[in-house]
C-alpha positions in Angstrom: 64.4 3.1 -56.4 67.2 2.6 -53.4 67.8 0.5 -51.3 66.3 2.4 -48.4 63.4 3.7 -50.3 62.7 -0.6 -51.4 63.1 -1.2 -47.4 60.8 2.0 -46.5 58.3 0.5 -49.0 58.2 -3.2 -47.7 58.3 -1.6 -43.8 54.9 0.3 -45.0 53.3 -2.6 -46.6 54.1 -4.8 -43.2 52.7 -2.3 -41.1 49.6 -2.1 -43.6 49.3 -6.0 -43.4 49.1 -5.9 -39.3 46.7 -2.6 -39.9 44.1 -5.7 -41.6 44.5 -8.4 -39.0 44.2 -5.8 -36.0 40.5 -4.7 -37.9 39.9 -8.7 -37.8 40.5 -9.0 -34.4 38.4 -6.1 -33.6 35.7 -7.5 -36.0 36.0 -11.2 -34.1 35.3 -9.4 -30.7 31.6 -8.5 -31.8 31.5 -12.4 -33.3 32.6 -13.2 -29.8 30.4 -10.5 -27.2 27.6 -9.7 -29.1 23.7 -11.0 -28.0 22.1 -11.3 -31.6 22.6 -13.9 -33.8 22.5 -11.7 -36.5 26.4 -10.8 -35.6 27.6 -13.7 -33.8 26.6 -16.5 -36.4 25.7 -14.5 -39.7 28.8 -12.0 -39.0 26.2 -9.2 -40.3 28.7 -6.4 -39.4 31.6 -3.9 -40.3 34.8 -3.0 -38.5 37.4 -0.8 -39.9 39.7 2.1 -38.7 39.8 5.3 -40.0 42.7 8.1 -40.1 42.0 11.9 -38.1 40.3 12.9 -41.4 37.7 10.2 -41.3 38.9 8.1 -44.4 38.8 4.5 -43.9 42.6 2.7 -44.2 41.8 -1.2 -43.9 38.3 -3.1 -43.0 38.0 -6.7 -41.6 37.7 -9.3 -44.0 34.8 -10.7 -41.9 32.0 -8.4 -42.7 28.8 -6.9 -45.5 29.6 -4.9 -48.4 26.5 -2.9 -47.5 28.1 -2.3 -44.0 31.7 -1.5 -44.6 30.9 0.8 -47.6 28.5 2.9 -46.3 30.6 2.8 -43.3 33.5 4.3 -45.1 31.5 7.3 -46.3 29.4 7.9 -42.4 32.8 8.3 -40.2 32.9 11.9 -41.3 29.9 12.7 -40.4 31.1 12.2 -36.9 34.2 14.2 -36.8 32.0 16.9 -38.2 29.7 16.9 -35.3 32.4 16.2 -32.9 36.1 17.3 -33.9 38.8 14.4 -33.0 40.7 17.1 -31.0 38.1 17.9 -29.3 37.8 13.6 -28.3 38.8 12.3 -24.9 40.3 9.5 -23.8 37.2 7.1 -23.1 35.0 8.9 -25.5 32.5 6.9 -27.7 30.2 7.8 -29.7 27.0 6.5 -31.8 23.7 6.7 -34.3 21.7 4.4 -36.6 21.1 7.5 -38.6 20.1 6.0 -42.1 21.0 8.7 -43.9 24.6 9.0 -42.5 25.6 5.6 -42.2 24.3 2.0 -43.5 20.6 2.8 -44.3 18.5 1.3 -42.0 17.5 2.4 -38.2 17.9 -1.6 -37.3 22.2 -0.9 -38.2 23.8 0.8 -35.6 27.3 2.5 -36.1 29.6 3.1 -33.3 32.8 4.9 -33.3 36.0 5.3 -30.5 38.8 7.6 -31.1 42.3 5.6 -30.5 44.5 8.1 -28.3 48.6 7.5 -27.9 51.0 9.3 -25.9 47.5 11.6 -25.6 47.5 12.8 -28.7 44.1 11.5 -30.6 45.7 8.9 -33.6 42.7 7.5 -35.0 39.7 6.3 -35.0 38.1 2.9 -34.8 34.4 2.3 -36.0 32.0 -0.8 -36.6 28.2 -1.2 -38.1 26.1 -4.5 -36.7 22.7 -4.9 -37.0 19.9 -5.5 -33.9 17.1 -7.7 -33.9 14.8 -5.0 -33.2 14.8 -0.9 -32.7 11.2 -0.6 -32.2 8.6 0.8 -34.6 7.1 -1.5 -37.1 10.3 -3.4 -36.9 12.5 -4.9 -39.7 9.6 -4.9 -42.4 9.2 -3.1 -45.5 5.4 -2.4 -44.5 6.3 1.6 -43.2 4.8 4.4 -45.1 7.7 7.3 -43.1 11.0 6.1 -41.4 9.5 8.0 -38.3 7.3 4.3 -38.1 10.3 2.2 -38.5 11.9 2.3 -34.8 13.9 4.9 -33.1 16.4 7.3 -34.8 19.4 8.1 -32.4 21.2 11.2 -33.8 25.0 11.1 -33.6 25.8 11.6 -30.0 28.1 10.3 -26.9 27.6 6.4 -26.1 30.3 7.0 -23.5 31.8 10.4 -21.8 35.2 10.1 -20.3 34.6 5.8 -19.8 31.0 6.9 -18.1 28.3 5.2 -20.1 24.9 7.8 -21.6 22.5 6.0 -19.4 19.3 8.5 -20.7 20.2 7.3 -23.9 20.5 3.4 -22.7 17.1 3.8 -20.7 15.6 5.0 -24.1 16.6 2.2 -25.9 15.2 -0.5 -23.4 11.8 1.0 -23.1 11.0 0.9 -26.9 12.8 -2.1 -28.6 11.1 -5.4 -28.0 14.2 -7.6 -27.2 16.4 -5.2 -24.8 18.4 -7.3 -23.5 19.8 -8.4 -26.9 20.1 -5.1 -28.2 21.7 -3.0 -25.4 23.9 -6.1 -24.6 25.1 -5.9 -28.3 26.0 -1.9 -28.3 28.0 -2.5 -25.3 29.5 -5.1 -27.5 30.2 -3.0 -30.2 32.0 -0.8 -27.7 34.3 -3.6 -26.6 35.3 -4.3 -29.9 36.6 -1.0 -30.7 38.8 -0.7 -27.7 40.0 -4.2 -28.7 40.9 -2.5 -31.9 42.2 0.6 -30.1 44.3 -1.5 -27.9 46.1 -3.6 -30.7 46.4 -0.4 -32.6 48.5 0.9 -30.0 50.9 -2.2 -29.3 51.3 -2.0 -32.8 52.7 1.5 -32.9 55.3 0.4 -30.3 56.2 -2.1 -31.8 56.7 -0.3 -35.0 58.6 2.6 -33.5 55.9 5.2 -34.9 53.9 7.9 -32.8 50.6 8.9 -36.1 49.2 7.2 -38.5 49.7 9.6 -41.3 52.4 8.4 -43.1 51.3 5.5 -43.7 47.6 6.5 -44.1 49.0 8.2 -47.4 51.1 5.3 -48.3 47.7 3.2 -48.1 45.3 5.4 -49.8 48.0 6.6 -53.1 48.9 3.0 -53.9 45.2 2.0 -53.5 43.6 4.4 -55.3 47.2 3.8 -58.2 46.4 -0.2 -58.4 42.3 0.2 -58.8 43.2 3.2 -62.1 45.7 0.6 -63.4 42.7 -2.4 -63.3 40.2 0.5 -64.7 43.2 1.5 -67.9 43.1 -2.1 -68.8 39.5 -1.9 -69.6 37.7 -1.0 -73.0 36.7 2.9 -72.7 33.0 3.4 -73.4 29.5 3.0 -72.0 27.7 0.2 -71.4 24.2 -0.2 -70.5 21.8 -2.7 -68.3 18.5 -2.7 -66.5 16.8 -5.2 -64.8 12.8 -5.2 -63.7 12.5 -6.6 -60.0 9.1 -7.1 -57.6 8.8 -4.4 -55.7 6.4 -4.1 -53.0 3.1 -3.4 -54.6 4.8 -2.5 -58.4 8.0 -3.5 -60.2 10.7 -1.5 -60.0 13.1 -1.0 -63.0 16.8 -0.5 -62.1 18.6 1.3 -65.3 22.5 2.2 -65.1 24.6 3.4 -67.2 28.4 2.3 -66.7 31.0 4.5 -68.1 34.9 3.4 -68.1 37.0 6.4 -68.5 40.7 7.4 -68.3 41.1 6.8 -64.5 37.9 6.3 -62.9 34.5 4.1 -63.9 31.2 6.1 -63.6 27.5 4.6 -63.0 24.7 6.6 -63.7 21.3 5.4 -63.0 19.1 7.6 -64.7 15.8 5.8 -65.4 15.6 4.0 -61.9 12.4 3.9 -60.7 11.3 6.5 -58.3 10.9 6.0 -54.5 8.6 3.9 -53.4 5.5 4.6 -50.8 6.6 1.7 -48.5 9.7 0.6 -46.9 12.7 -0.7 -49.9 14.3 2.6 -50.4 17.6 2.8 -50.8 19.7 6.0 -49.1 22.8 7.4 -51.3 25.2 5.5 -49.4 23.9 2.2 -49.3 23.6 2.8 -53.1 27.3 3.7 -53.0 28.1 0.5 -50.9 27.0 -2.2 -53.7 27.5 -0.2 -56.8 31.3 0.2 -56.3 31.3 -3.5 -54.6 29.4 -4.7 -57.8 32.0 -2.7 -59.9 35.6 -4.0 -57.2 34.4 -7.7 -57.5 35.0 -8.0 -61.9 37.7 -5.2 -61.7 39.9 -5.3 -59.1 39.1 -8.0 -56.6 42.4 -8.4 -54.9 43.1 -4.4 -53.8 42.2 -4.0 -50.5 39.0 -2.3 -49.4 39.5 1.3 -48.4 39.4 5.1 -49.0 42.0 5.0 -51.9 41.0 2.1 -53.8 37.1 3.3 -53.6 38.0 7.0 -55.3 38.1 5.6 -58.6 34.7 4.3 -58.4 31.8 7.0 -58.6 28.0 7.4 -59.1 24.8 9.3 -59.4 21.3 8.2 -59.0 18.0 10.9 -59.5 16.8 12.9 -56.5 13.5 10.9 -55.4 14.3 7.9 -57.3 14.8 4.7 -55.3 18.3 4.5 -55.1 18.3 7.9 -53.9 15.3 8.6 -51.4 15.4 11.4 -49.0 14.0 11.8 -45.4 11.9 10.8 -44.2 10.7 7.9 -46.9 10.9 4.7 -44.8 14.3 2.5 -45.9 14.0 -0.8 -43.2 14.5 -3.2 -46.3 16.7 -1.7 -48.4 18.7 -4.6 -48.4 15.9 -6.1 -50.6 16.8 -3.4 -53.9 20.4 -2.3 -52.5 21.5 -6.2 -53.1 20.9 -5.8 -56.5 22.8 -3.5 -57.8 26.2 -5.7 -58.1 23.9 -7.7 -60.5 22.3 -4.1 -62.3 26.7 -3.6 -62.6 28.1 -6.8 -63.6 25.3 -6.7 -66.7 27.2 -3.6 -67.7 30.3 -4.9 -67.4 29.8 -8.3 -69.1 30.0 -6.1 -72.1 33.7 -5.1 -71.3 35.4 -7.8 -69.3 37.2 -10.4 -71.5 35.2 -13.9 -71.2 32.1 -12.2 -69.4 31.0 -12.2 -66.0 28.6 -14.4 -63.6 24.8 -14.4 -64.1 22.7 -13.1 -62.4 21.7 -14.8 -58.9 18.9 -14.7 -56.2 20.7 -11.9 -54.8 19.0 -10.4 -52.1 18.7 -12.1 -49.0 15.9 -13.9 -47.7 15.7 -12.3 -44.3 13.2 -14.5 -42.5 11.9 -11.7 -39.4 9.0 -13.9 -37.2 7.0 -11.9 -34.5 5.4 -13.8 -31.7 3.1 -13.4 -28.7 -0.9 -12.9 -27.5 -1.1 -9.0 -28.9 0.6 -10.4 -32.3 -2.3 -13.0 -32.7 -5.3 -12.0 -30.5 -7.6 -13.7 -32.7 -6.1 -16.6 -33.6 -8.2 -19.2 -31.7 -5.3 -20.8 -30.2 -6.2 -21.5 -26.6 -2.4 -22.1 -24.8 -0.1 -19.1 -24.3 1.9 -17.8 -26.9 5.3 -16.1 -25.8 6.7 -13.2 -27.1 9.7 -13.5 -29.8 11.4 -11.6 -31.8 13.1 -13.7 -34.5 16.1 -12.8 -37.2 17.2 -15.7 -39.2 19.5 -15.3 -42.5 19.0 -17.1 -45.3 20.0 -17.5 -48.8 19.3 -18.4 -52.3 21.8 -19.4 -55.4 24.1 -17.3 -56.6 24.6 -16.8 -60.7 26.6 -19.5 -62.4 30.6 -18.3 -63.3 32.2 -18.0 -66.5 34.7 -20.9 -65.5 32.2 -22.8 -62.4 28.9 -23.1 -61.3 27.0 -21.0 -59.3 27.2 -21.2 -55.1 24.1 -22.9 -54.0 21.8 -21.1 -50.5 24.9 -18.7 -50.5 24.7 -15.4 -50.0 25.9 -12.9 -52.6 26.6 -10.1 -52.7 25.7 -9.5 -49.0 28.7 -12.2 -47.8 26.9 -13.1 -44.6 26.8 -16.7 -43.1 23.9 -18.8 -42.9 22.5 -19.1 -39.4 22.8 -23.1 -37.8 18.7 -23.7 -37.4 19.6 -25.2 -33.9 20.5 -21.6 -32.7 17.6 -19.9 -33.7 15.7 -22.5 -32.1 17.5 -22.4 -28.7 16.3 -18.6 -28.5 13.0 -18.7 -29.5 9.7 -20.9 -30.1 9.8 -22.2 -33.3 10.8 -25.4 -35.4 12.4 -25.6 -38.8 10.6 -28.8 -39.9 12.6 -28.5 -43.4 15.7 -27.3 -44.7 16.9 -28.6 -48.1 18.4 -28.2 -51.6 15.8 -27.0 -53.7 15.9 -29.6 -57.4 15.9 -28.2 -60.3 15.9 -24.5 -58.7 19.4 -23.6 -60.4 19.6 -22.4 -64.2 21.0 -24.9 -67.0 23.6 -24.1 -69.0 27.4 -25.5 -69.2 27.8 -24.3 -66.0 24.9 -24.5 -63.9 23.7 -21.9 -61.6 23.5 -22.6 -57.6 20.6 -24.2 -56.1 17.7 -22.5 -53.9 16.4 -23.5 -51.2 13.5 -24.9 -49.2 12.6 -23.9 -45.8 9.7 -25.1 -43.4 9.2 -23.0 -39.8 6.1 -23.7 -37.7 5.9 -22.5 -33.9 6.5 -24.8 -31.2 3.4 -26.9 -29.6 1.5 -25.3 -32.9 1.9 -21.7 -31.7 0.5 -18.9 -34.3 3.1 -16.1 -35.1 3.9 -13.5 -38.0 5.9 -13.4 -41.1 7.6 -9.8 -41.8 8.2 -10.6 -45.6 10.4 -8.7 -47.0 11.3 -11.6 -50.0 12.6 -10.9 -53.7 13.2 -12.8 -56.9 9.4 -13.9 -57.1 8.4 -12.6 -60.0 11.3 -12.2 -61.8 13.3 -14.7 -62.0 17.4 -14.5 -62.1 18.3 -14.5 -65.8 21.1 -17.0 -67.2 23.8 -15.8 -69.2 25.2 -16.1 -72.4 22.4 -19.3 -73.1 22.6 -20.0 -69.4 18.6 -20.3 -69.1 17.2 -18.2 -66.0 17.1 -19.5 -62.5 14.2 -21.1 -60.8 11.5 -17.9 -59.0 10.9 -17.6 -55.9 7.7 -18.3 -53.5 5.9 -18.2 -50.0 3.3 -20.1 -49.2 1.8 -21.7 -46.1 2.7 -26.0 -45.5 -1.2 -26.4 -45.8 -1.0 -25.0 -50.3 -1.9 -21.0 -49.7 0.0 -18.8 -51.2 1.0 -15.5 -49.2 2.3 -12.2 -50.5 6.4 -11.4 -51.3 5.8 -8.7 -48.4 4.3 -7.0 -46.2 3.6 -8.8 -42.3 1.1 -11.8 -42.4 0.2 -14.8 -40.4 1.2 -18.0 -40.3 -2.2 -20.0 -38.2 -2.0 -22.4 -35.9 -0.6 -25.8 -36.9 0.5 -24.5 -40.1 4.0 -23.7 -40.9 6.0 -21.2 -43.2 7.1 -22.3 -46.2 10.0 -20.4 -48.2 10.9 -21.9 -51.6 14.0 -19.7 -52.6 15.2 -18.5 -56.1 18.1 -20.3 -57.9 20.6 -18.4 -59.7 20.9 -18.5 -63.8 22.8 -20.9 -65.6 25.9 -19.9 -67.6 26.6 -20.9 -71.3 25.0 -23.3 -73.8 23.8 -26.4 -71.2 24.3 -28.7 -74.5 28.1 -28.0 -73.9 27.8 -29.4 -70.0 29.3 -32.6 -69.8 27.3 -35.3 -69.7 28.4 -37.2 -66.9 28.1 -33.7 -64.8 24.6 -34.2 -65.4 24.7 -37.5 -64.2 26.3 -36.5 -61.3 23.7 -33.9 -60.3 21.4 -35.9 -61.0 22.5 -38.6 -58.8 22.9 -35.6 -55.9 19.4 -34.6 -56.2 19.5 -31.2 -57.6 18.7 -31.9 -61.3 15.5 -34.4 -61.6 15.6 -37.2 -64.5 13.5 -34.9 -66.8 15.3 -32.0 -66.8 18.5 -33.5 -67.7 16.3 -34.6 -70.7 14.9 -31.8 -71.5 17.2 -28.6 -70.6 20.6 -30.3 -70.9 19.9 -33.1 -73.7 21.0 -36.1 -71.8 19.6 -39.5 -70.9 19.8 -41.8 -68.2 19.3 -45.4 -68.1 18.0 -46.9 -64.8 21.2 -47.2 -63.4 21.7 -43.5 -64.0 24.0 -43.8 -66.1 24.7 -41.6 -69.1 23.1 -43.5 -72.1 25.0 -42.4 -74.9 23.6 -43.3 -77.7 20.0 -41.4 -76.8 22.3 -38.0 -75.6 23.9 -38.1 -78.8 20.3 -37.9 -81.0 19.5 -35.2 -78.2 22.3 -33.1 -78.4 23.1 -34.0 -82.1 26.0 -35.8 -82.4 28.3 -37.5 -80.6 31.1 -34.3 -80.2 28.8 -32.9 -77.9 28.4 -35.4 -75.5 
């Protein structure tokens, strides 16, 4: 290589470095502006920009898998409907189409064309979901997506900087929270013409009038890097399945993972076919946690874009659940879509040199609480109830690691934050009474997987409300690896003993409170070949009780807590295991 062709490259990589952090910036606006605390404290969103031709060249760090990877395959669907050179200067456009974007009515996707010298450059986009887009709301309890909320078909959010007020007077009459909602898609706005306007001080400052070049530069040595990971690999295929919930009947996810030449394959032939309520998963979404499942083991540290996802393909059945056509309903997809990196990494456990991390609680517990006289008109409480609309994230453990333990009430593979209890509260009428570490929840093994946890909501002043519970793991627990033993299950129940269904809406009565016991992940390795005084230490931090260090790991405690050595040893059979 010259000299100028070593400088040309390191001038490309600089400008592809500043491409990232003016995506971050655009993806901190809508942490900054937007309404709902899904975005602003969970960071449940996607920001990226996108060359002319609709592939996506670098995504904010801060961000879903589910969002940015669906993302990268719904931009074209834009530029079909609306040609960039046909775009104007203040242009904007918009849809929560499920099918073309993230999946889901409740994830709207809004994209700006970036214009420089006139001449249409790029394009910016993002995906956030809204606490409510009418319907049924976020539930899985819809038999048609035409129940779920309203379905805006890709059209102008903004014409020539003058905002679509039919389209904004829509929205406000049939969501139940409009304020938070409208005041979020303006935000969404805002952040692209953040990105837009970084974009452009960027090209001046770079001395270049396109994005093509080094669209091309991005995209070949992406797409180059992820074939090299994939050549490293064992050719063959590799098979996993796991049985899941379900809404009414377990659903069997089956894949087939095939490492070729220059590209990995997953085939899910066997999935279970669509279901008749609201967990179906559209071909994107599918798309979005397969090849995140497959970049976390494989190549981890190539950035996120068109190039480096090429490599990376799949197919799932026509009808099946990973696959389900309009107009099944989709509002929880989240709740099978989360597991696929799991369904993957089974597969490629098989191939990766010292294995892969168990399985965890996976998909998020989405706690959606519905409030207000018409939501309990029989409840025989006498006060007034207020209306509320409530979105709060929350988490289980993830799987233990070859190398560590699992991440306790984090969430994998989604990657959004936990939401602070104190901000849900200031917004709406309700109390989290308990929030906690659930013991014993993660699986044993020498390295133990992450903890569960317990949550307790009851309304304020003992006000009735609903549960729309759209909660996994319950009957089937997260399995350990490699002798890990499996994670703790899952379960909802009321404070006062009653247990209540994985889904569907129910109520929570008066004076009674909410109670979600979340699954752990599973435990990685023989838990004989954890250290003893690890043990002790979980034990002294609450998350492993007395007995189970007895009777899972083989070591006992005096009543000091201490490791008593001489009873581990007869446990664990001899003292080169302790």
């Amino acid at each position: 290589m010259s000299r100028n062709d070593a400088l040309s490259q390191i001038h490309q990589h600089v400008m592809w470095n500043r491409l990232i952090s003016v995506v971050e910036e655009q993806a901190q606006t809508l942490v900054r502006t937007a309404f709902s605390t899904s975005v602003r404290e969970a960071g449940d969103l996607a920001a990226a920009v996108f060359d002319r031709r609709g592939r996506m060249l670098a995504q904010a760090v801060t961000g879903t898998p589910g969002h940015i990877n669906s993302m990268a395959e719904g931009v074209v669907h834009f530029i079909n409907k609306y040609p960039v050179d046909t775009m104007e200067p203040g242009d904007v456009f918009i849809t929560n189409d499920p099918w073309q974007t993230s999946g889901h009515l409740h994830d709207i996707t809004v994209v700006t064309p970036t214009f420089y010298r006139e001449q249409p450059v790029g394009l910016f986009a993002n995906t956030c979901h809204v606490v409510d887009i009418g319907g049924r709301g976020f539930s899985p309890d819809a038999r048609q997506v035409y129940e779920e909320g309203i379905n805006i078909p890709i059209m102008p959010l903004f014409r020539r900087g003058e905002v679509n007020e039919t389209l904004m007077e829509i929205v406000r009459t049939n969501v139940r929270e409009p304020q938070q909602v409208v005041g979020d898609i303006f935000s969404f706005a805002a952040a692209n013409d953040t990105g837009s306007k970084r974009l452009i001080a960027m090209m001046d400052e770079f001395g270049i009038d396109g994005l093509d070049d080094l669209a091309e530069f991005i995209i070949e040595n992406s797409r180059v890097a992820t074939i090299e990971r994939i050549r490293a690999l064992k050719p063959g295929t590799y098979h996993n399945e796991l049985t899941m919930d379900g809404y009414d009947q377990p659903v069997t996810l089956r894949a087939a993972l095939t490492v070729g030449a220059d590209r990995i394959h997953v085939d899910y032939t066997g999935t279970s076919p669509a279901s008749s309520h609201g967990i179906n998963v559209v071909l994107n979404y599918t798309k979005a946690y397969t090849c995140f499942g497959v970049k976390c083991a494989v190549a981890p540290d190539i950035p996120n874009n068109y190039g480096s996802l090429l490599p990376i393909t799949f197919s799932a059945p026509d009808g099946s659940i990973l696959n389900a056509p309009r107009p099944y309903a989709v509002a929880a997809r989240h709740i099978i879509g989360h597991l696929l990196p799991d369904t993957v990494l089974g597969c490629l456990h098989q191939v990766l040199p010292g294995g892969v991390q168990a399985e965890g609680s996976a998909s998020l517990w989405n706690i959606q609480l519905r409030g207000g006289p018409s939501v309990s008109p029989n409840s025989g409480f006498t006060e007034p109830i207020p209306e509320f609309e409530l979105l709060h994230f929350n988490s289980g453990g993830s799987g233990a690691r070859p190398a560590k333990d699992g991440m306790s009430a984090t969430a994998f593979p989604s990657g959004v934050r936990g939401m602070p209890v104190e901000a849900s509260e200031a917004i709406t009428p309700v109390i989290f009474w308990r929030k906690e570490f659930r013991e014993d929840s993660g699986g044993a093994g020498q390295h133990r997987g992450g903890m569960g946890q317990v949550i307790e909501i009851g309304g304020d002043a003992g006000i009735p409300f609903d549960v729309l519970a759209m909660f996994e793991r319950v009957n089937n627990r997260p399995r350990g690896r490699d002798g890990g033993t499996d994670g703790a299950a899952g379960r909802v129940s009321l404070a006062s003993g009653a247990t209540l269904r994985a889904k569907g809406q129910q109520a929570i009565p008066p004076h009674d409170r909410l109670r979600l016991e979340m699954a752990g992940g599973g435990g990685w390795g023989d838990p004989f070949e954890r250290p003893a005084e690890r043990v002790a230490e979980d034990v002294r931090n609450g998350v492993v009780t007395i007995e189970t260090a007895r009777e899972r790991y083989g070591v006992v405690l005096d009543d000091d807590g201490r490791v008593d050595k001489a009873g581990t040893e007869a446990l664990r059979g001899g003292a080169n295991r302790v």
